[in-house]
C-alpha positions in Angstrom: 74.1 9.7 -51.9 72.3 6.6 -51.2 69.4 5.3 -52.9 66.2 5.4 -51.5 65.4 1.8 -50.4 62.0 1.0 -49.9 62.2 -2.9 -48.2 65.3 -1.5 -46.2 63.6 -1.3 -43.2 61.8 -4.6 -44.1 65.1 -6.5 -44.8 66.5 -5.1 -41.2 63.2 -6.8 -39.3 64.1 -9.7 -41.4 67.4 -9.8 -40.3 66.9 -9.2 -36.9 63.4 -11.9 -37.3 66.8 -14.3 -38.1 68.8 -13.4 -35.6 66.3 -14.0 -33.2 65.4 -17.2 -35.2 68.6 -18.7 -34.0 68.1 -17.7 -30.3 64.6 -19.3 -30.1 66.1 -22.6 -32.0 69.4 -22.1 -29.5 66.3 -21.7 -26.2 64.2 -24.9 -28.2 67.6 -27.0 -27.8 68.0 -26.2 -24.3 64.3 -26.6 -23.3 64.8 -30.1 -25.4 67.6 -31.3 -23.4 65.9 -30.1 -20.3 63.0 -32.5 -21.2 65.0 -35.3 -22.4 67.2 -34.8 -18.8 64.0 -34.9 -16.8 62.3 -37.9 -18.6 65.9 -40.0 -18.3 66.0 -38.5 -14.6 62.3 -39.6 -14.0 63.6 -43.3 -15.7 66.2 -43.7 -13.9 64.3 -42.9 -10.5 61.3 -45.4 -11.1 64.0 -47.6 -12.3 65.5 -47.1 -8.5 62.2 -47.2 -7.2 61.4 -50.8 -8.5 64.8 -52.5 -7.6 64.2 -51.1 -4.0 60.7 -53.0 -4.2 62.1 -55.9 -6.0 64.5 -56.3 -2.8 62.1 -55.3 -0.2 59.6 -58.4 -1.7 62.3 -60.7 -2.2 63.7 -60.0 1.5 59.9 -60.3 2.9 59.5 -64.0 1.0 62.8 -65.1 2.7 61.6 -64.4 5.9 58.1 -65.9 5.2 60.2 -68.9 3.6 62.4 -69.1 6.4 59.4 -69.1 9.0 57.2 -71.5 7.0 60.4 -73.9 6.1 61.5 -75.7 9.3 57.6 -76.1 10.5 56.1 -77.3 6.9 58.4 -80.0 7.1 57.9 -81.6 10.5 54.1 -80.8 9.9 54.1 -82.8 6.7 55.7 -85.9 9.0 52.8 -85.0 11.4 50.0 -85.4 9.1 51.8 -88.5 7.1 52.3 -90.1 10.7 48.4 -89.2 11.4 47.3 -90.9 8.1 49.5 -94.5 9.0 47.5 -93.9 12.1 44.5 -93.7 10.6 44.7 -96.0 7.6 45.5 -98.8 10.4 42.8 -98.2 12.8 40.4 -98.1 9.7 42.2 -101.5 8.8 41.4 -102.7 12.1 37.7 -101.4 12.2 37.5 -103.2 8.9 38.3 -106.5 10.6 36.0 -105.7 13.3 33.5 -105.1 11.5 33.9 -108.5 9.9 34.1 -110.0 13.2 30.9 -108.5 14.1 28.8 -109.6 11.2 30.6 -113.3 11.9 29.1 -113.3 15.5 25.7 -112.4 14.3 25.9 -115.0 11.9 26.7 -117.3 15.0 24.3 -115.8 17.1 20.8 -117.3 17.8 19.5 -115.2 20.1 20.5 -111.4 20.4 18.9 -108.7 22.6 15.8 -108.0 20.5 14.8 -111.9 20.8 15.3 -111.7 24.8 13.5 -108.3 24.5 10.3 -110.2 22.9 10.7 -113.4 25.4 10.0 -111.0 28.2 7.5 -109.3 26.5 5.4 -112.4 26.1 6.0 -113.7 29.6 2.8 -113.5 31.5 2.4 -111.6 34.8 2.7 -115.5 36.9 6.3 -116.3 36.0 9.5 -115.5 36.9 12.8 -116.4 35.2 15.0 -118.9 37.3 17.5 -119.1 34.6 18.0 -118.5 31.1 20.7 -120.7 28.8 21.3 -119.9 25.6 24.6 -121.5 23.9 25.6 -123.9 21.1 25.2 -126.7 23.1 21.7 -125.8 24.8 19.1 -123.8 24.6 16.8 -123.6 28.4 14.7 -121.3 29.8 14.1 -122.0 33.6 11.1 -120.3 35.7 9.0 -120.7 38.0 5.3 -120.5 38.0 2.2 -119.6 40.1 0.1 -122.7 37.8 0.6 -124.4 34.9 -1.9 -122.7 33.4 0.9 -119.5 33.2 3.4 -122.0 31.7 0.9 -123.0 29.0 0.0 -119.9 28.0 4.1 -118.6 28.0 5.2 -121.7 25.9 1.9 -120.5 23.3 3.2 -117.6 23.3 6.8 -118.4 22.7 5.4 -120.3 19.5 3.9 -116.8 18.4 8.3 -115.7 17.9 9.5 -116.0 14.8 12.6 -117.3 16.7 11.7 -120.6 18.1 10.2 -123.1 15.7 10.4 -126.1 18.6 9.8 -125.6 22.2 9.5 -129.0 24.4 8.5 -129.0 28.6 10.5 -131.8 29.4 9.8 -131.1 33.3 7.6 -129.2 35.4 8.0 -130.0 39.6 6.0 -128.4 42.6 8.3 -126.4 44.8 6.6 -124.8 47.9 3.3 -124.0 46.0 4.7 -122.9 42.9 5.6 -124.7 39.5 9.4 -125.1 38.4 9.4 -125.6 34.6 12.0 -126.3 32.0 11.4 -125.3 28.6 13.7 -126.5 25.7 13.9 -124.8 22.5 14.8 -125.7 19.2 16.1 -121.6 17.6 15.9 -120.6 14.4 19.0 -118.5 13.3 17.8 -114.8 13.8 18.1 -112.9 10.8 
C-alpha cells in the first residue's frame, strides 16, 4: 500500500515546472545566439557598407585630383606670369608718373593757362602765332586798333601767370595792327 501523499501531485508540477525550466533556458540560449548572430551580422554589413563608401570617396577625389592636377598647375604659371606682367607695367606707370609730374614742373604754360588767354582776348584780335618755350615766350596777333591790344595786354596782367608782359612792336598791315607781345611767366602751379 502506498501512503497517501498530499504534495505528490505538487512535487510532479514541480518536476515537470523543471523540466520545462531547462527547455525555456535551452530556447533563451538559442534566441541569445540568434541576437548575438544578427547584431555581428548587422556589424559586419555596416562594416561592408562603410569600406564600399570609403572606396567610392577615395575613387571620386582621384578623379577630381586628377582633373584639377594638370590644370592647377599651368594656371598657377598663368597667374604668376600675369603678376610679373603686372608688377612691371605698375613699375613703369610709376616712372611715368614721375615723368609727368617732372614736365609740369618744367611746364609754364599748360592748357588751363592758354584756356584763360583766350578767354581774355577781346572780340578785335586774332592770334597770328603763339610761342611758348624755354627760350621765348610770344604771342603774335593782329588787331582791328590798338585800343584792342591795350585792353588784351590789361587783361593779360589780370592772369596769375604772367607777371611781365612788354609790346616791343606793333606795325600797320593793310588796315589792321600786327603786335608782338613778350611775356615774362610765372611757373604755373
Amino acid at each position: 500500500m502506498t501512503d497517501l501523499n498530499f504534495f505528490s501531485s505538487y512535487q510532479k508540477k514541480a518536476k515537470k515546472a523543471k523540466q520545462g525550466f531547462k527547455i525555456e533556458k535551452k530556447g533563451n540560449e538559442t534566441i541569445l545566439f540568434a541576437v548575438l548572430g544578427g547584431v555581428t551580422l548587422i556589424m559586419i554589413l555596416v562594416c561592408l557598407g562603410q569600406r564600399v563608401m570609403l572606396f567610392k570617396y577615395g575613387y571620386d577625389i582621384g578623379k577630381l585630383e586628377e582633373k584639377l592636377g594638370g590644370t592647377t598647375e599651368a594656371e598657377v604659371q598663368e597667374v604668376n606670369l600675369m603678376q610679373t606682367k603686372y608688377d612691371e607695367l605698375n613699375k613703369e606707370y610709376e616712372d611715368l608718373k614721375g615723368v609727368k609730374l617732372q614736365i609740369e614742373k618744367l611746364e609754364v604754360i599748360n592748357d588751363e593757362s592758354l584756356k584763360s588767354i583766350s578767354a581774355v582776348m577781346p572780340d578785335g584780335i586774332y592770334f597770328d602765332g603763339i610761342t611758348f618755350n624755354s627760350e621765348e615766350k610770344v604771342i603774335k596777333g593782329i588787331a582791328k586798333n590798338n585800343a584792342y591790344i591795350a585792353e588784351f595786354q590789361n587783361n593779360l596782367r589780370r592772369l596769375p601767370y604772367f607777371n611781365k608782359l612788354f609790346v616791343p612792336e606793333i606795325s600797320d598791315f593793310n588796315g589792321y595792327y600786327k603786335f608782338t607781345i613778350e611775356i615774362d611767366a610765372e611757373e604755373v602751379k
